[in-house]
MIDOSE-1310 file (N, C-alpha, C; in nm, 2 decimals, decimal comma, always signed):
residues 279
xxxx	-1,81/-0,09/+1,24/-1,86/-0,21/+1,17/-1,85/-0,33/+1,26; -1,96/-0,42/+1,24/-1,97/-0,54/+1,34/-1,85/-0,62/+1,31; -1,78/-0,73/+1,37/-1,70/-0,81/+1,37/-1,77/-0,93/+1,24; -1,69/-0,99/+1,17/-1,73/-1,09/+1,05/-1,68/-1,19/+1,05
xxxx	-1,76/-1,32/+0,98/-1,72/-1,43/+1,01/-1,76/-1,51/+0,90; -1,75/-1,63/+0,82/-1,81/-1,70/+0,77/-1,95/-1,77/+0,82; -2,02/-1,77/+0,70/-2,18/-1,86/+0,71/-2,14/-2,05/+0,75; -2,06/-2,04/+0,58/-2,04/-2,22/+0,60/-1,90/-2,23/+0,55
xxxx	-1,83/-2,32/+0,57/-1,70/-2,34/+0,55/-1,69/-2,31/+0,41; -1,58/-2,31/+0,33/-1,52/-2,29/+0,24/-1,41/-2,34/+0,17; -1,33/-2,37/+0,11/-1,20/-2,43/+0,06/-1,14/-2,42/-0,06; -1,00/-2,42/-0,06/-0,93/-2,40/-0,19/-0,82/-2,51/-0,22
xxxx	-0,78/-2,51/-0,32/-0,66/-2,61/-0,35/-0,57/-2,57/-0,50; -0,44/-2,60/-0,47/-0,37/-2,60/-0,60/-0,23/-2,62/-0,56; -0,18/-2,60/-0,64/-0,03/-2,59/-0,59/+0,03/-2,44/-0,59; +0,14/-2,45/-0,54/+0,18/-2,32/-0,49/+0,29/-2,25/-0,56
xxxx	+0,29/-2,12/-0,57/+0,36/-2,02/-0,66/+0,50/-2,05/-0,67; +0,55/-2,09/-0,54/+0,71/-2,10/-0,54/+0,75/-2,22/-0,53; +0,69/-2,30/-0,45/+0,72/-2,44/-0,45/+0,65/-2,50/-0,55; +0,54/-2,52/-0,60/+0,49/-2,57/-0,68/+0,43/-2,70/-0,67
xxxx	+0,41/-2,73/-0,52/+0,32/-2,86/-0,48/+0,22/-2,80/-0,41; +0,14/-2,91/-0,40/-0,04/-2,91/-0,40/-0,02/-2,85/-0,25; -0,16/-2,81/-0,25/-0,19/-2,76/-0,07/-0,33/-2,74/-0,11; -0,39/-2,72/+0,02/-0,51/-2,68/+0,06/-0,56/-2,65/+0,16
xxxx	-0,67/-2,56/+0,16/-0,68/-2,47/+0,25/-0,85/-2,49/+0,31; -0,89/-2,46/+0,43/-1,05/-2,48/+0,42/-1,03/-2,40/+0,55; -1,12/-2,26/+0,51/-1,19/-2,16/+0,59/-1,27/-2,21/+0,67; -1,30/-2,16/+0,76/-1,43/-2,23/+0,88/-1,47/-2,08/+0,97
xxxx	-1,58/-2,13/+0,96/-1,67/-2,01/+1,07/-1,60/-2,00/+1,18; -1,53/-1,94/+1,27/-1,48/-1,87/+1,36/-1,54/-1,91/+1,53; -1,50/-2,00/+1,59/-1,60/-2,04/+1,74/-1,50/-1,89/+1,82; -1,39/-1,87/+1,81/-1,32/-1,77/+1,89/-1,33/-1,60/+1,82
xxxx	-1,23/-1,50/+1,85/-1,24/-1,40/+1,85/-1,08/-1,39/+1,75; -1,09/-1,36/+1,62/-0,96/-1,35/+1,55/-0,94/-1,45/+1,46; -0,82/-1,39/+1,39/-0,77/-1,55/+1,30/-0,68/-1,62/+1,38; -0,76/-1,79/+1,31/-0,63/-1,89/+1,40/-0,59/-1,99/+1,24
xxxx	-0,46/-2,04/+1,25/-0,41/-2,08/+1,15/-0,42/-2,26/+1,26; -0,44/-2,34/+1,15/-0,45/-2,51/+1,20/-0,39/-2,55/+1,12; -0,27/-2,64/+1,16/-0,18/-2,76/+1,11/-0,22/-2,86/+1,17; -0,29/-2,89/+1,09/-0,32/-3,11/+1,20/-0,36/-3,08/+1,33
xxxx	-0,28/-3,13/+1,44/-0,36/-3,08/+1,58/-0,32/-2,94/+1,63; -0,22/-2,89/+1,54/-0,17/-2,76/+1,61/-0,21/-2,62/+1,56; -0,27/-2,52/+1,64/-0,31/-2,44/+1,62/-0,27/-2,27/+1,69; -0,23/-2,20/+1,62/-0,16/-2,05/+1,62/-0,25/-1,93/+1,57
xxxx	-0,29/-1,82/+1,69/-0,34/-1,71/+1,66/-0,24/-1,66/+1,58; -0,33/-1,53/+1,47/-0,25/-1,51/+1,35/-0,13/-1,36/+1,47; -0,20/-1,36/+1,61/-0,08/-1,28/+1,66/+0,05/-1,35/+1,67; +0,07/-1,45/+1,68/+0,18/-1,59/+1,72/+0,28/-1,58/+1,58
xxxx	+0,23/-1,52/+1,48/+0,33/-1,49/+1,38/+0,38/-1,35/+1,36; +0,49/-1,42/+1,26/+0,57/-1,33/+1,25/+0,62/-1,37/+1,04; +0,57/-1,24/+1,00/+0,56/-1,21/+0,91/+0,76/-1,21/+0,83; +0,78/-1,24/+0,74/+0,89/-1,19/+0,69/+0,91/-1,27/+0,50
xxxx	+0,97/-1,14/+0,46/+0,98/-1,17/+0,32/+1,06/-1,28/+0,26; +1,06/-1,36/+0,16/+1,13/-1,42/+0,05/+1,19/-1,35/+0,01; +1,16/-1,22/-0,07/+1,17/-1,17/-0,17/+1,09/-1,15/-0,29; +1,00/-1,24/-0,30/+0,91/-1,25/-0,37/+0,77/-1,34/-0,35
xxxx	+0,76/-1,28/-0,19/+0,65/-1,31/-0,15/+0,70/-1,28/+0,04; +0,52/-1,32/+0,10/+0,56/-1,29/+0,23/+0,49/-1,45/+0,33; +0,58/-1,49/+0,39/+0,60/-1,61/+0,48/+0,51/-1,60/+0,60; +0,43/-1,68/+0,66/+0,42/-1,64/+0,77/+0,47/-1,79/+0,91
xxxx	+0,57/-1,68/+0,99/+0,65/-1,84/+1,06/+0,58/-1,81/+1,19; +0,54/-1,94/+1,24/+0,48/-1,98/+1,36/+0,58/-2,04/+1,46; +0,54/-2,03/+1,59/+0,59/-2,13/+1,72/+0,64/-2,28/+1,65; +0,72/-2,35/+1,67/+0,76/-2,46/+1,66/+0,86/-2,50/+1,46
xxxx	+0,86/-2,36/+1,45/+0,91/-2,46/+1,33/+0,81/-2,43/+1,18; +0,67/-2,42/+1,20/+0,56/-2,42/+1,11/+0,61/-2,27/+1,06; +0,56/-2,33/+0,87/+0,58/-2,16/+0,79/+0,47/-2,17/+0,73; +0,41/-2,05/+0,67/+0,33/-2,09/+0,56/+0,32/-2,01/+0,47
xxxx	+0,42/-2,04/+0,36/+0,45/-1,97/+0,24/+0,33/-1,90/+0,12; +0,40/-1,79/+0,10/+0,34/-1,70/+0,00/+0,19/-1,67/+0,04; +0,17/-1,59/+0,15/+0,02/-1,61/+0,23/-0,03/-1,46/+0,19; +0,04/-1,39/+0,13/-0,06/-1,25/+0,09/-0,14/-1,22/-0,02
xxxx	-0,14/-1,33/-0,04/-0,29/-1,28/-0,14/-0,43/-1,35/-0,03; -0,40/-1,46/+0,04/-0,48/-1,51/+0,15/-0,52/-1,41/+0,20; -0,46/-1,33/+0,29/-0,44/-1,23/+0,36/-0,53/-1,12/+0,33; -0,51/-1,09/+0,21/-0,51/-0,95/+0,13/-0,69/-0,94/+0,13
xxxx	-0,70/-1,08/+0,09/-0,88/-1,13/+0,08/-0,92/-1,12/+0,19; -0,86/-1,18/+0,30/-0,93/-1,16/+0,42/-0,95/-1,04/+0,52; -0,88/-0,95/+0,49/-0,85/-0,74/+0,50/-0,92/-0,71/+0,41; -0,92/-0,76/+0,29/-1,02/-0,66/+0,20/-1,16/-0,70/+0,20
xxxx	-1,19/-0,78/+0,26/-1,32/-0,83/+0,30/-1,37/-0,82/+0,40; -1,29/-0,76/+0,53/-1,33/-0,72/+0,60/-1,37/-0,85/+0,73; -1,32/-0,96/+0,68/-1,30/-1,09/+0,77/-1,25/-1,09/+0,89; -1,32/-1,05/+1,05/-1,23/-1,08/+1,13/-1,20/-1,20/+1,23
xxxx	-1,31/-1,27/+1,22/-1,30/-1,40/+1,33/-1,30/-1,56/+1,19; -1,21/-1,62/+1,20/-1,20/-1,73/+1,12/-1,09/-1,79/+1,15; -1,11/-1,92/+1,14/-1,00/-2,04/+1,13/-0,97/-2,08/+1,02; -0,86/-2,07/+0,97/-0,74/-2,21/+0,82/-0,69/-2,27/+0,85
xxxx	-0,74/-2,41/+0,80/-0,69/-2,53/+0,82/-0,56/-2,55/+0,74; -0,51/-2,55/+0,73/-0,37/-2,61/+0,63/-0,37/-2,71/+0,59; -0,35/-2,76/+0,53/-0,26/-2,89/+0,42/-0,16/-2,86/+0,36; -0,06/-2,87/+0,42/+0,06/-2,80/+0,30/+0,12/-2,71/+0,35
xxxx	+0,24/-2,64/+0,25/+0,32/-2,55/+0,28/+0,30/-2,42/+0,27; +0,18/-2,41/+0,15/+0,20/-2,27/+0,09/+0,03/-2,25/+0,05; +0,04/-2,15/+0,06/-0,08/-2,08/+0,00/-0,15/-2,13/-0,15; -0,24/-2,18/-0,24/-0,26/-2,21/-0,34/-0,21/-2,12/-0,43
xxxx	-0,12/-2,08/-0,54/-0,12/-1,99/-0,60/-0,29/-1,92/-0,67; -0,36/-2,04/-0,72/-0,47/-1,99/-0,79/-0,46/-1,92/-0,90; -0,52/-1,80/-0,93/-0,48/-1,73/-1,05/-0,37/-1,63/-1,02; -0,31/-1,63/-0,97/-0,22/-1,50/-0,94/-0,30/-1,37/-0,81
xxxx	-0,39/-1,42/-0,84/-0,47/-1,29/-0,79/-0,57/-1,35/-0,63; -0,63/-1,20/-0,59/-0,67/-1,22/-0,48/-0,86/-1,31/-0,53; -0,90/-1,29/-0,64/-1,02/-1,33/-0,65/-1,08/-1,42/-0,64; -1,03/-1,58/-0,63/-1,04/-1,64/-0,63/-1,08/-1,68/-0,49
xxxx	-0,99/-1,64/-0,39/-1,01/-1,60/-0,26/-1,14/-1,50/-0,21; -1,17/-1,43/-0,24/-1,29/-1,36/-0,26/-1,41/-1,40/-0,28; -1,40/-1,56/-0,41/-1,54/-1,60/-0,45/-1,54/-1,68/-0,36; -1,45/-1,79/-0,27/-1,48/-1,87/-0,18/-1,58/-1,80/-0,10
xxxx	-1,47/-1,72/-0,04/-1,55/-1,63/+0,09/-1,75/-1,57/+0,05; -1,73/-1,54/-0,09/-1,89/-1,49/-0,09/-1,95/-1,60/-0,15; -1,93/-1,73/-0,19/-2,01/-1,84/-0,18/-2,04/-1,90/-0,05; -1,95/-1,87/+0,05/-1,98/-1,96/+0,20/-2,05/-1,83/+0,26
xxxx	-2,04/-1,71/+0,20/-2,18/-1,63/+0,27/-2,10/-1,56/+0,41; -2,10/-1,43/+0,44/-2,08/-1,34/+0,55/-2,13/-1,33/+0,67; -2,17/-1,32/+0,77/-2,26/-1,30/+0,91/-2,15/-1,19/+0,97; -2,25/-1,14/+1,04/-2,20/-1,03/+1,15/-2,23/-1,06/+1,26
xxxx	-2,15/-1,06/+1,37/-2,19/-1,07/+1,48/-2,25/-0,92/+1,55; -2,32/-0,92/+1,70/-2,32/-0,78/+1,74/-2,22/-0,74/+1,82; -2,10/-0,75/+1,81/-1,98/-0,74/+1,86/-1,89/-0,58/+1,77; -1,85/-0,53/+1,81/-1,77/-0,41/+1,70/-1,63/-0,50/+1,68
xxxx	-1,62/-0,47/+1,55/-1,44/-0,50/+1,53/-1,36/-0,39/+1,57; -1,26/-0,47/+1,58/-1,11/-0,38/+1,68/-1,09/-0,30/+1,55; -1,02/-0,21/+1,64/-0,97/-0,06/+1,45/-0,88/+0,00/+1,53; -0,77/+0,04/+1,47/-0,65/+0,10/+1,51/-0,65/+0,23/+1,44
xxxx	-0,66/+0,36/+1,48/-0,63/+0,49/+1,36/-0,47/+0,50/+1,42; -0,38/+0,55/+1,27/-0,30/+0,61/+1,30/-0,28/+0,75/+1,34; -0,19/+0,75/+1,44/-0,16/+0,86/+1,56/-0,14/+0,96/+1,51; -0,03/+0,94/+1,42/+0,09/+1,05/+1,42/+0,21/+0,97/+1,26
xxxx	+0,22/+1,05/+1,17/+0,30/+0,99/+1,08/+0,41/+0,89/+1,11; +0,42/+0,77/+1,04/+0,49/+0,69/+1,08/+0,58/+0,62/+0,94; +0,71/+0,59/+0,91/+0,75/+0,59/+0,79/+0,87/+0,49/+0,82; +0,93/+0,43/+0,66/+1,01/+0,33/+0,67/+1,10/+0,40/+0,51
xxxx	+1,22/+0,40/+0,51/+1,26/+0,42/+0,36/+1,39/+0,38/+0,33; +1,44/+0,32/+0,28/+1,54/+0,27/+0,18/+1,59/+0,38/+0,12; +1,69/+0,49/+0,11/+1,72/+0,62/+0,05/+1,82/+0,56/-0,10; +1,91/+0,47/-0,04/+1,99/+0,40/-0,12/+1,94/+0,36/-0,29
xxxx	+1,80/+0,32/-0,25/+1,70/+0,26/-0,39/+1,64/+0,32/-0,39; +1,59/+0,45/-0,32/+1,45/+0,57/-0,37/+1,35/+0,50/-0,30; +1,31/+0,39/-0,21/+1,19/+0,35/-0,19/+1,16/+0,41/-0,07; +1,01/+0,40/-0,06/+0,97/+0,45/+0,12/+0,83/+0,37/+0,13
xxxx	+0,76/+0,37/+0,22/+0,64/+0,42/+0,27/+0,60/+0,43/+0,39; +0,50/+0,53/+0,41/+0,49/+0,61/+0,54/+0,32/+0,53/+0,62; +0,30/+0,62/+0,71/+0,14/+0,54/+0,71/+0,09/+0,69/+0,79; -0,05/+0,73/+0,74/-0,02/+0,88/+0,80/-0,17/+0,92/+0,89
xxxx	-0,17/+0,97/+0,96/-0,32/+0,97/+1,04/-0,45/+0,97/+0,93; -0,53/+0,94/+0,91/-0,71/+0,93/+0,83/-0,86/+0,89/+0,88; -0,96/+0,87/+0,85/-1,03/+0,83/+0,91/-1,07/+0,70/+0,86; -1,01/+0,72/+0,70/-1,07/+0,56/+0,70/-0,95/+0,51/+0,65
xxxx	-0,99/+0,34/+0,59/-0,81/+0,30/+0,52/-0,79/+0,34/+0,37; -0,67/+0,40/+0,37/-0,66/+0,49/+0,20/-0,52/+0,46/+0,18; -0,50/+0,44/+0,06/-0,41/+0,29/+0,04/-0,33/+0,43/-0,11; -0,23/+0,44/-0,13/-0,17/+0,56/-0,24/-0,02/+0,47/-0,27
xxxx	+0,01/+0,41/-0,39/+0,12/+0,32/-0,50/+0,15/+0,40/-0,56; +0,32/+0,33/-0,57/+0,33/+0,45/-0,68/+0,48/+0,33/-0,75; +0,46/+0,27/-0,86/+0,54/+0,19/-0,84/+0,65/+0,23/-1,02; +0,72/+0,17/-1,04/+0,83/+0,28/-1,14/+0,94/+0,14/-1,20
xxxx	+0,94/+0,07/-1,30/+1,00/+0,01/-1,36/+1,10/+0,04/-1,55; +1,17/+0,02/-1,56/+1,23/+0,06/-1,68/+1,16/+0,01/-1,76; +1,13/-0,13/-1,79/+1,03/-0,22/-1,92/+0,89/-0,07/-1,95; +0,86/-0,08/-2,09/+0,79/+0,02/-2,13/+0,66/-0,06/-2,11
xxxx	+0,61/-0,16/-2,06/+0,50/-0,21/-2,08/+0,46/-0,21/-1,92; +0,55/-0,11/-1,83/+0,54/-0,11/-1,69/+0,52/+0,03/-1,66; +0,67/+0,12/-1,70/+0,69/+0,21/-1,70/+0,67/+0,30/-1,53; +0,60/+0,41/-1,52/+0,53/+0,43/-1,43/+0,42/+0,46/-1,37
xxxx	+0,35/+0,39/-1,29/+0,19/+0,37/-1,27/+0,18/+0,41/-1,13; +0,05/+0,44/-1,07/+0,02/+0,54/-0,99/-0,13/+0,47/-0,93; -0,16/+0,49/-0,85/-0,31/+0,46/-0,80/-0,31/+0,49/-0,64; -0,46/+0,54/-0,64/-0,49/+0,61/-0,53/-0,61/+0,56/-0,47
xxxx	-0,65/+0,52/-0,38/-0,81/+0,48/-0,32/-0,84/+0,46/-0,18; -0,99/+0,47/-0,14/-0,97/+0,40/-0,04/-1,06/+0,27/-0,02; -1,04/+0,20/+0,07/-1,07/+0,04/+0,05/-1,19/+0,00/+0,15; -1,23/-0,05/+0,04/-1,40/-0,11/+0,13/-1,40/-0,23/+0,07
xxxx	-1,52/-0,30/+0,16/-1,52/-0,46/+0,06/-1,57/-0,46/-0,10; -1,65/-0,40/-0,10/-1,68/-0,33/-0,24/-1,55/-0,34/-0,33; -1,45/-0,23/-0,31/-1,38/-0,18/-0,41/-1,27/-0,23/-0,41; -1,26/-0,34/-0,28/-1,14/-0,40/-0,30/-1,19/-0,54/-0,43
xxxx	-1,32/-0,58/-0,41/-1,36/-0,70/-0,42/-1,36/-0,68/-0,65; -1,40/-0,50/-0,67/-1,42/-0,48/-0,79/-1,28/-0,44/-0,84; -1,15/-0,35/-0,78/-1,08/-0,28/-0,80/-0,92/-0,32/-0,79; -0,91/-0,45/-0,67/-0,80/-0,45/-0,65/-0,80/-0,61/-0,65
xxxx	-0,87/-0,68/-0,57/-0,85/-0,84/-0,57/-0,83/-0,92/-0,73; -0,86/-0,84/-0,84/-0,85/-0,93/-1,00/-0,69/-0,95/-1,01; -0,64/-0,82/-0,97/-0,49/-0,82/-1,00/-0,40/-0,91/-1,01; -0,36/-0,99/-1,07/-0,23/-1,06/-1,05/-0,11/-1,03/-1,02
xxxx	+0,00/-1,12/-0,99/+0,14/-1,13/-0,94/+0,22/-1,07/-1,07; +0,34/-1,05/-1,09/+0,34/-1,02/-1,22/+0,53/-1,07/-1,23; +0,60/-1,06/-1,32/+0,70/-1,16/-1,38/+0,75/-1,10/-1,49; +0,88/-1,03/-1,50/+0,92/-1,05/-1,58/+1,06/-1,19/-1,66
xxxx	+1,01/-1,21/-1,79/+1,07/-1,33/-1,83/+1,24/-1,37/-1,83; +1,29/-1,23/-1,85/+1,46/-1,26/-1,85/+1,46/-1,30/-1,69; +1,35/-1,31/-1,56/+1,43/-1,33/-1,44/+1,38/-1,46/-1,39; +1,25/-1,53/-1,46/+1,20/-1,62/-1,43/+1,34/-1,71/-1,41
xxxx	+1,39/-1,75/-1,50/+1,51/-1,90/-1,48/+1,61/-1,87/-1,36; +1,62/-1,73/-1,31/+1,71/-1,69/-1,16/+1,63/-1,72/-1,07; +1,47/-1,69/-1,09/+1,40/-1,72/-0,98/+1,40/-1,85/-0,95; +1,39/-1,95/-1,06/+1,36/-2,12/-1,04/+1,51/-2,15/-0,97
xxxx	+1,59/-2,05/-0,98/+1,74/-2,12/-0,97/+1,76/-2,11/-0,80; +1,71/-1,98/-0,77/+1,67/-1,99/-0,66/+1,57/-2,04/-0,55; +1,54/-2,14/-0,64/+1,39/-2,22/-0,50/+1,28/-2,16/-0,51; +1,24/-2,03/-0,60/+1,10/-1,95/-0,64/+1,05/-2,00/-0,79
xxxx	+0,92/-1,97/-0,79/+0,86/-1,99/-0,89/+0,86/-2,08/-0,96; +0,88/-2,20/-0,87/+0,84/-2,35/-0,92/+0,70/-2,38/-0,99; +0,62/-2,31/-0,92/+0,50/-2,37/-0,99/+0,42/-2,26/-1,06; +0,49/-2,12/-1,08/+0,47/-2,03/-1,16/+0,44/-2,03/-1,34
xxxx	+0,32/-2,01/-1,37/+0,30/-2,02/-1,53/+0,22/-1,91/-1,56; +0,18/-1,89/-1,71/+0,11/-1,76/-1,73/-0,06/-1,78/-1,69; -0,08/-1,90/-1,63/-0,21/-1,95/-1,57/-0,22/-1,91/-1,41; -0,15/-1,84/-1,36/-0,11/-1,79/-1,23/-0,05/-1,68/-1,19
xxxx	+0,02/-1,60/-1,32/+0,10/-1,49/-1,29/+0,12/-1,42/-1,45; +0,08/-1,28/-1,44/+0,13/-1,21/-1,57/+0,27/-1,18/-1,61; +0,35/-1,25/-1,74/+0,46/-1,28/-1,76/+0,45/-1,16/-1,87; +0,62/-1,07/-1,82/+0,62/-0,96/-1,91/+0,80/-1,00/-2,03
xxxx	+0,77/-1,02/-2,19/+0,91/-1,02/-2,24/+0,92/-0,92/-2,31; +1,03/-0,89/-2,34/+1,06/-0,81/-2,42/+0,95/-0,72/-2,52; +0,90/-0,78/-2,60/+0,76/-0,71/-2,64/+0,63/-0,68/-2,61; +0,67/-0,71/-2,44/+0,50/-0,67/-2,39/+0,46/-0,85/-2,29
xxxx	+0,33/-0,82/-2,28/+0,26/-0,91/-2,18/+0,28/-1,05/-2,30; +0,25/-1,16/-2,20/+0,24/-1,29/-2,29/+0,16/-1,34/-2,26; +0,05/-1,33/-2,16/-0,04/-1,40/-2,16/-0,15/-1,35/-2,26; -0,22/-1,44/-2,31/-0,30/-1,40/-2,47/-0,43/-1,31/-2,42
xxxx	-0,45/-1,31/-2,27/-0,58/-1,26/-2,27/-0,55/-1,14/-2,22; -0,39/-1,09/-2,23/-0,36/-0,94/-2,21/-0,40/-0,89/-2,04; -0,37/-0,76/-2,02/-0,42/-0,74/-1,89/-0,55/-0,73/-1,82; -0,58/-0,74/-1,69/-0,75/-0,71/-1,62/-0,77/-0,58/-1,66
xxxx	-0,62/-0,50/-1,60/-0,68/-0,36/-1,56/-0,55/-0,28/-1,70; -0,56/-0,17/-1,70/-0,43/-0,11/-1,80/-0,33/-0,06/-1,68; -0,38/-0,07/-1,56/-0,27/-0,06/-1,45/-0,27/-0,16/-1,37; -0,31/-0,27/-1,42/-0,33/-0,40/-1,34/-0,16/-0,39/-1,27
xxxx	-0,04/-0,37/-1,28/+0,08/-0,42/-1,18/+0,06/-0,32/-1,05; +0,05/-0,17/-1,07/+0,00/-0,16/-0,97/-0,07/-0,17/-0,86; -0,21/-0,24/-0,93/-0,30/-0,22/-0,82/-0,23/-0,42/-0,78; -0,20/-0,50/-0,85/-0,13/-0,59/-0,75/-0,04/-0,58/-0,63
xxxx	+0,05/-0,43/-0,66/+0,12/-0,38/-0,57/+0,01/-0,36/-0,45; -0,12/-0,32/-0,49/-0,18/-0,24/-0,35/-0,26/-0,36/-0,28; -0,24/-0,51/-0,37/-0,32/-0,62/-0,34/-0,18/-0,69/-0,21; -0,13/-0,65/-0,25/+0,02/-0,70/-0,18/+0,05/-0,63/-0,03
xxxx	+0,06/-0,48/-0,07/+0,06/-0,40/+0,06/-0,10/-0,41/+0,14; -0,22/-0,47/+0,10/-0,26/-0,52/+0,24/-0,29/-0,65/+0,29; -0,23/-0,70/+0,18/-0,19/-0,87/+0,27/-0,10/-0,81/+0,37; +0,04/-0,74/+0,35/+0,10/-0,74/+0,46/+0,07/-0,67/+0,56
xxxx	-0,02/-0,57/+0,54/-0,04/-0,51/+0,65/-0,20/-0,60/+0,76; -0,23/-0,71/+0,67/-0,34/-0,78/+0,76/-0,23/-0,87/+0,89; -0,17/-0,86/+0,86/-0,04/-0,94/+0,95/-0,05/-0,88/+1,09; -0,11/-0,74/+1,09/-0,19/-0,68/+1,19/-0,30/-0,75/+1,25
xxxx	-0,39/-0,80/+1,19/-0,48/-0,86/+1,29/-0,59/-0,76/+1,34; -0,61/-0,67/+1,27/-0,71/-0,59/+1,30/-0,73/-0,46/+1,19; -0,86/-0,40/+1,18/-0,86/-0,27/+1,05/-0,80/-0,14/+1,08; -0,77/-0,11/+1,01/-0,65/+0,04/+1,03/-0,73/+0,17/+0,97
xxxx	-0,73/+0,30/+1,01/-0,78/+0,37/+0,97/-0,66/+0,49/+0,93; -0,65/+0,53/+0,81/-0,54/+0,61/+0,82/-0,46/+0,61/+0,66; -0,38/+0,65/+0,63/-0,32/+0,66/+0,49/-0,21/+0,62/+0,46; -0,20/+0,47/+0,41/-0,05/+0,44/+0,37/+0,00/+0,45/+0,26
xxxx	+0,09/+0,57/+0,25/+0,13/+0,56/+0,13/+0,29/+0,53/+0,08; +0,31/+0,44/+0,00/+0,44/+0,36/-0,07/+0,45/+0,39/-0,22; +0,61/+0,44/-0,20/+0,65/+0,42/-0,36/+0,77/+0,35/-0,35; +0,74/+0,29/-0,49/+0,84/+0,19/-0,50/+0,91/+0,07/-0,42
xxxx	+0,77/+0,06/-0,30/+0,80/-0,04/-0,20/+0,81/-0,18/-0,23; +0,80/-0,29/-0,14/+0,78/-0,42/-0,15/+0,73/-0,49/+0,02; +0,76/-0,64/-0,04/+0,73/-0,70/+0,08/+0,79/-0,63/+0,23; +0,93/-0,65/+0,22/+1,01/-0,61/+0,28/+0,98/-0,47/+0,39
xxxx	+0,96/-0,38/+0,28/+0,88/-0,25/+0,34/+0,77/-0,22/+0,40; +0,68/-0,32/+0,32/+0,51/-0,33/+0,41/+0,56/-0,37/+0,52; +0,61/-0,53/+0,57/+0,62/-0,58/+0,72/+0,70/-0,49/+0,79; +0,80/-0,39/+0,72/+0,85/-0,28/+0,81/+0,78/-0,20/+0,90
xxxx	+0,74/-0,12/+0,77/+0,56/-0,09/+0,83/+0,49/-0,08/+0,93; +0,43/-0,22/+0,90/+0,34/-0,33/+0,97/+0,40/-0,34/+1,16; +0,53/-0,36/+1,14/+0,60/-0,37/+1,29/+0,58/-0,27/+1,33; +0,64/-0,11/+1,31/+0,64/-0,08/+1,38/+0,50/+0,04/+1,41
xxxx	+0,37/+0,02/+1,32/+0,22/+0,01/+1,39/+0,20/-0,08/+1,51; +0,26/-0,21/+1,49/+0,24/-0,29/+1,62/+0,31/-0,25/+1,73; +0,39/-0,20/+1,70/+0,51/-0,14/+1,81/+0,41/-0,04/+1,88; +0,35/+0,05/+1,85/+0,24/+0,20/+1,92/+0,15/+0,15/+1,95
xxxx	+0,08/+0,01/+1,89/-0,07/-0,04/+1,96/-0,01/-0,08/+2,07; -0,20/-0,10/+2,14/-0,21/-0,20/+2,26/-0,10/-0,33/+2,24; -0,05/-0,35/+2,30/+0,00/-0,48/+2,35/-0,04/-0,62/+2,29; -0,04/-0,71/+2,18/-0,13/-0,79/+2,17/-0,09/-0,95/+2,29
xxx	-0,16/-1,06/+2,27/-0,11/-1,13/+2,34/-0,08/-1,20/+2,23; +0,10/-1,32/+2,25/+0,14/-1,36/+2,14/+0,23/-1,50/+2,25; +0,13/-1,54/+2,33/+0,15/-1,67/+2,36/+0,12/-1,77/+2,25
């Protein structure tokens, strides 16, 4: 597939999931080769970072000090769309929350319109099985040789309105744009006031995130999907795995994972590629 870029600029705004103050964001057609992230005059290829979890979301910290909070659903849209050369401007700290979900992100990108260059984009297949697991808590995920990218969740909660859900696919701009980007973040209510207590979910509401209590979902317009938390989970594991910087061919599959586990992951695929440059 040819390398991709934006037609005409693009932009988002809101305030953000955890912090809960304004930011904004403005996409731009790509003059270089990759993503570069812009703070005011200062500017970092997305190799220059370095990915790491909250807990309830994934950070990405740059050279000098610069973070930029809750960036995988950004991400997630720009992997599942198949985005490779573009620049984000910043305003702010954090990613827009938006609706919870990757779609929002999505319509930018197909209102400012796609081009291809005649250039091929970089693609990495995996080699040889490669795995990360937590045995303590039951969690893992592996990433296993394929030809194209095939994405397999398997995620397992005690709440009956969670229970255990399952999804399998593989990802093209298509079916991420129909299948996985609607998904939202998701929340249950007895932990929201631990999370505020902890510096998360400041700017968290049922206008941004599916809130689960005791009797089920609370937002009135009910779920996208009847497995909508999963396929959030699979909206999540490829934000973190875009932290790569290039498309993967191959089969990752996680159960019961999280942030934490993706960027595990994520490292040590970077670890067996080419060498990137991360001046």
């Amino acid at each position: 597939m040819a390398r991709r870029t934006l037609f005409r600029p693009a932009e988002l705004s809101g305030v953000g999931l955890h912090t809960g103050r304004f930011s904004r964001l403005h996409l731009l057609p790509a003059s270089k080769k990759g993503l570069y992230f812009t703070f005011g005059d200062e500017s970092f290829s997305l190799a220059q970072a370095r990915g790491e979890s909250s807990g309830r979301g994934t950070d990405l910290h740059f050279p000098g000090g610069r973070v930029l909070r809750t960036a995988e659903h950004l991400m997630a849209a720009l992997f599942g769309m198949a985005l490779d050369d573009l620049e984000i401007a910043v305003e702010g700290e954090e990613v827009p929350a938006a609706d919870g979900s990757a779609i929002p992100f999505v319509e930018a990108i197909e209102s400012a319109g796609i081009v291809e260059s005649d250039e091929p984009s970089e693609a990495f297949a995996i080699p040889f099985p490669i795995g990360v697991d937590d045995p303590l808590k039951g969690r893992s995920i592996c990433a296993l040789p394929g030809a194209a990218l095939f994405l397999t969740y398997v995620i397992s909660f005690s709440h009956p309105s969670v229970g255990v859900q399952y999804l399998s696919c593989e990802v093209d701009p298509e079916r991420f744009r129909r299948e996985i980007a609607p998904a939202r973040t998701f929340a249950f209510l007895d932990e929201v006031e631990s999370l505020r207590r902890s510096g998360l979910a400041r700017g968290g509401s049922l206008e941004n995130a599916v809130v689960i209590g005791d009797d089920g979902v609370l937002n009135r317009d009910g779920l996208r999907f009847p497995d909508e938390f999963v396929r959030h989970k699979l909206l999540d594991l490829l934000g973190d795995l875009a932290i790569l910087g290039c498309r993967l061919a191959g089969h990752v599959v996680a159960c019961r994972a999280g942030h934490d586990l993706h960027l595990a992951l994520a490292d040590r695929i970077d670890r067996i590629r080419p060498r990137r440059d991360r001046t």
